[in-house]
C-alpha positions in Angstrom: 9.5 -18.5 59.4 10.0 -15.0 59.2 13.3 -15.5 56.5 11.2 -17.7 54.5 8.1 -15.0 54.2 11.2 -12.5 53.2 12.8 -15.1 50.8 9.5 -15.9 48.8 8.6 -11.6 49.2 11.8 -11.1 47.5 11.5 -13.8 44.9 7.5 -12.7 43.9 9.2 -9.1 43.7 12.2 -10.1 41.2 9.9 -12.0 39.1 7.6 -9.1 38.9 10.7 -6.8 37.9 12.1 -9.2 35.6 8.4 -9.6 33.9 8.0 -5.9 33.6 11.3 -5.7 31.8 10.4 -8.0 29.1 7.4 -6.9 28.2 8.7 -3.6 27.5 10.4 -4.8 24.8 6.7 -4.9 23.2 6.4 -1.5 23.4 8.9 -1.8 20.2 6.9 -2.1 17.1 6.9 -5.8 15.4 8.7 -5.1 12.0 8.5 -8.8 11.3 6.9 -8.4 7.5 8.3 -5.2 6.2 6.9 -3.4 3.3 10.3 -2.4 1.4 8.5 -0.6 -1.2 7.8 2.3 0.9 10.6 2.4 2.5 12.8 6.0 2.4 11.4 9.4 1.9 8.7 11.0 -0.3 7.0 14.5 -0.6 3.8 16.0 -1.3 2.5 16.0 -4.5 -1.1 16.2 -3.9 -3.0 16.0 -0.7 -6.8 15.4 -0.4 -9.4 16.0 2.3 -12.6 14.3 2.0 -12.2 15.5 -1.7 -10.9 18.7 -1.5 -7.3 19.4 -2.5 -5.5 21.0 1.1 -1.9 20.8 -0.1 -1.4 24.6 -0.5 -0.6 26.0 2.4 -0.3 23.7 4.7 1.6 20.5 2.8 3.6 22.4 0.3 6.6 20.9 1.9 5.6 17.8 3.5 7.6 14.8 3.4 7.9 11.7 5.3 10.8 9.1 5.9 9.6 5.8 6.7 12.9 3.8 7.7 12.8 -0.4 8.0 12.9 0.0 12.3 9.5 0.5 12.0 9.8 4.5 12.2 8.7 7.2 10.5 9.9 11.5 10.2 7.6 13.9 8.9 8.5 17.6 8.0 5.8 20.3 7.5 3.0 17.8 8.3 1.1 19.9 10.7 -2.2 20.0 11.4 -2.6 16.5 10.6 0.9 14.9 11.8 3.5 16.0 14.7 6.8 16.9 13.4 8.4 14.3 15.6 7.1 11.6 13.6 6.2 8.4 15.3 6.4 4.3 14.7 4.9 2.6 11.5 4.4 -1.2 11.1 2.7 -3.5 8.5 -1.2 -5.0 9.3 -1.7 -6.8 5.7 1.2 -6.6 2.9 -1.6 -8.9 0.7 -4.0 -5.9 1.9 -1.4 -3.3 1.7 -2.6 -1.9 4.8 -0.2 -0.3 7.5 -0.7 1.1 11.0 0.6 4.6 10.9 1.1 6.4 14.1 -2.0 4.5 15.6 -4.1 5.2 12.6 -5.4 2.3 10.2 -3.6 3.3 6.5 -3.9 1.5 3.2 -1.1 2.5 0.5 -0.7 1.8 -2.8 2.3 2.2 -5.7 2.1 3.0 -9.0 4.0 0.4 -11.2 7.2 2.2 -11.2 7.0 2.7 -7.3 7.4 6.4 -7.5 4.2 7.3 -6.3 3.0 6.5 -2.8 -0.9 6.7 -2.4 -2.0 6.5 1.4 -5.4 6.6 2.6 -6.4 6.8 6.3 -9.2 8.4 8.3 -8.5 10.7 10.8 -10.5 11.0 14.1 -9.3 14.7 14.8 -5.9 14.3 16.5 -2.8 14.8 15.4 -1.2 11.3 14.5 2.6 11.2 15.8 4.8 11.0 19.0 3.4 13.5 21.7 0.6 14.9 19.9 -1.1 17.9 21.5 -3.1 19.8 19.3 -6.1 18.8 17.5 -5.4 17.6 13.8 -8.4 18.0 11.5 -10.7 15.3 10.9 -11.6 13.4 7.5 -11.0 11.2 5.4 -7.0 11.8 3.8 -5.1 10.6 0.3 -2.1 11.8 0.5 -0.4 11.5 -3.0 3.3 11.4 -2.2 6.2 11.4 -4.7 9.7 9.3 -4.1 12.6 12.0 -3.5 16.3 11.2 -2.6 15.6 14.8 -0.4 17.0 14.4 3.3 14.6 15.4 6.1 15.3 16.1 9.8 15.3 13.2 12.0 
């Protein structure tokens, strides 16, 4: 009686491992739909906050990578993102909206696809992997242009 209750302990305890093991594979973003147009790195060329142009100082050099593993890189993005960047992943290609760091985004392209418009609302922290400081609140456009630059990983 006593194996038994040890037998069925065991097996209730491996299934619990084995189900914790899987769903950590969720913790992955879903990069099912992938929006390729956005994919690589662009830089500042304008960036707006709740009208008001903020690019100089802070976003002179900003630049982000977004890659097609559902991650992004950001250099010089503080206040608003951490340098470490964080995971990206498509909501609505038909709505051209994207979830970026956490944060609801919509983009858009010019015709050429040179310029990358995205629009988000920030709720006052910094959007990224292990954000600590407070980012500033508002509503964003970042104006970005395409570059064949290399930033940081």
């Amino acid at each position: 009686m006593k194996l038994n209750a040890k037998l069925i302990s065991l097996s209730v305890l491996i299934s619990t491992l084995m189900v914790s093991i899987i769903s950590c594979e969720d913790d992955i973003p879903n990069q099912t739909i992938i929006a390729e147009d956005i994919l690589g790195t662009w830089e500042a060329g304008n960036v707006n906050l709740d009208g008001f142009d903020v690019t100089s100082p802070s976003y002179d050099e900003f630049a982000i990578l977004f890659r097609a593993d559902g991650s992004y890189f950001v250099q010089d993005g503080d206040p608003i993102f951490t340098s470490s960047g964080g995971f990206w992943r498509v909501i609505s290609e038909e709505n051209n909206l994207i979830e970026l760091g956490g944060i609801e985004t919509s983009y858009t392209l010019n015709e050429a696809g040179s310029i990358l418009t995205l629009t988000f609302t920030a709720n006052g922290n910094t959007i990224g992997v292990n954000a600590r400081q407070s980012g500033l609140s508002g509503n964003y456009t970042f104006t970005l242009n395409s570059t064949e630059r290399d930033i940081e990983e």
